[in-house]
N, C-alpha and C positions, 0 to 999 in steps of 0.2 A: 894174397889171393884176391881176383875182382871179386869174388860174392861178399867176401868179408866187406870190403868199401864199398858197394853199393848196397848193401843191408844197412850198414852203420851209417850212409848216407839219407837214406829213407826216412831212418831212424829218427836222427837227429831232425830232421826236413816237418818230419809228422811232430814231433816236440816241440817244432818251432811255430810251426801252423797252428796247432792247440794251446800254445799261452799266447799266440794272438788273437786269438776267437774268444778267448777268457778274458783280456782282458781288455777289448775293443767291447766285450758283453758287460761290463762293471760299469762302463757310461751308459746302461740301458739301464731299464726296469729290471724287477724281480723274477718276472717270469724268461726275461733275454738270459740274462745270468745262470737260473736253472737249466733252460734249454742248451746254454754252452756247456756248461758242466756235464749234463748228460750225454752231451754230442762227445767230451772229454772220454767218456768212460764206459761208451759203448761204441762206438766208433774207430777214433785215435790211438787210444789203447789196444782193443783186440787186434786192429789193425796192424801195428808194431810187433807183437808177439806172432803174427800167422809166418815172419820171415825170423829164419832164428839163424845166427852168426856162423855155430858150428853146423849146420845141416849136413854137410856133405864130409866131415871130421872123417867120422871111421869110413866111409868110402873113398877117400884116401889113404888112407891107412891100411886097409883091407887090401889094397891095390897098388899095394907096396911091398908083399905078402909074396914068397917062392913059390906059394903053393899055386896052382894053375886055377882049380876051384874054388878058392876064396880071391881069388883075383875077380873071375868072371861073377858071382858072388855079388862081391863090391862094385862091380860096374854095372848091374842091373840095380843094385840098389841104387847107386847114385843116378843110371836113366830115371828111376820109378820116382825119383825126388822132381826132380826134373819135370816132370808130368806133372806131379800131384802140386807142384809150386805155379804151373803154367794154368792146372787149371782151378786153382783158387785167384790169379791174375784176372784168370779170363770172367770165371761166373762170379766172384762176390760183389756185389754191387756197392760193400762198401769201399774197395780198390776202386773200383770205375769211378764211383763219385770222386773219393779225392785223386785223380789222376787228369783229372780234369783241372782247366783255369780257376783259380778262387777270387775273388776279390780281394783277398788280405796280400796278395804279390806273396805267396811263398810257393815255391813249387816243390810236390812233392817225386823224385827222381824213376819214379817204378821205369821207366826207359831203362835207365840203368842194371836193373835185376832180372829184366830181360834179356840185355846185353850180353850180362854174366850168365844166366841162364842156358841160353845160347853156346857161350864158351863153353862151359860146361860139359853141354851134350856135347860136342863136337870133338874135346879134348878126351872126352871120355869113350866114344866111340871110334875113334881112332887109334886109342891105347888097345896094345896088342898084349 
């Protein structure tokens, strides 16, 4: 499924970008070093946790289902994912910051969880 490889893309992208910040900060002072670390773990971190791998699992599942109501069910659930993934894209500021160019050349892919996003709705609103 694209959600799965562009989550696990992000993933790894944002992992790679924060032991570069870590350790491009170990040739600075004490307070660069803390400041990465914090950036690490309030940032980086929560960042990687707000896209989760399984998200859309049981709505799939659900909408695999004979029953015509847990069909529809599952398809609202998977739009409402859909939404609530779009608009932590759109308002958290700490997406925006890293979706942006960084100096350290790693690019973080959120295009891509758009992309699949996108699929998503569209596979999913056309599923009868």
């Amino acid at each position: 499924m694209r959600w799965r490889g562009a989550v696990t893309g992000v993933r790894e992208q944002l992992n790679e970008l924060a032991s570069t910040v870590v350790q491009q900060a170990q040739e600075a002072d004490d307070l660069v070093r803390q400041a990465a670390g914090k950036m690490k773990a309030k940032v980086f971190d929560p960042v990687s946790r707000l896209f989760d791998v399984g998200a859309f699992t049981a709505a799939v599942q659900g909408m695999e289902q004979d029953d015509d109501d847990a069909v529809a069910d599952a398809r609202e659930a998977a739009l409402r994912e859909v939404r609530r993934l779009r608009r932590v894209m759109d308002s958290d500021n700490r997406v925006r910051m890293l979706a942006l160019s960084n100096p350290f050349g790693v690019e973080v892919p959120f295009v891509e969880l758009s992309n699949a996003l996108s699929d998503i709705e569209l596979n999913v609103t056309r599923a009868t």
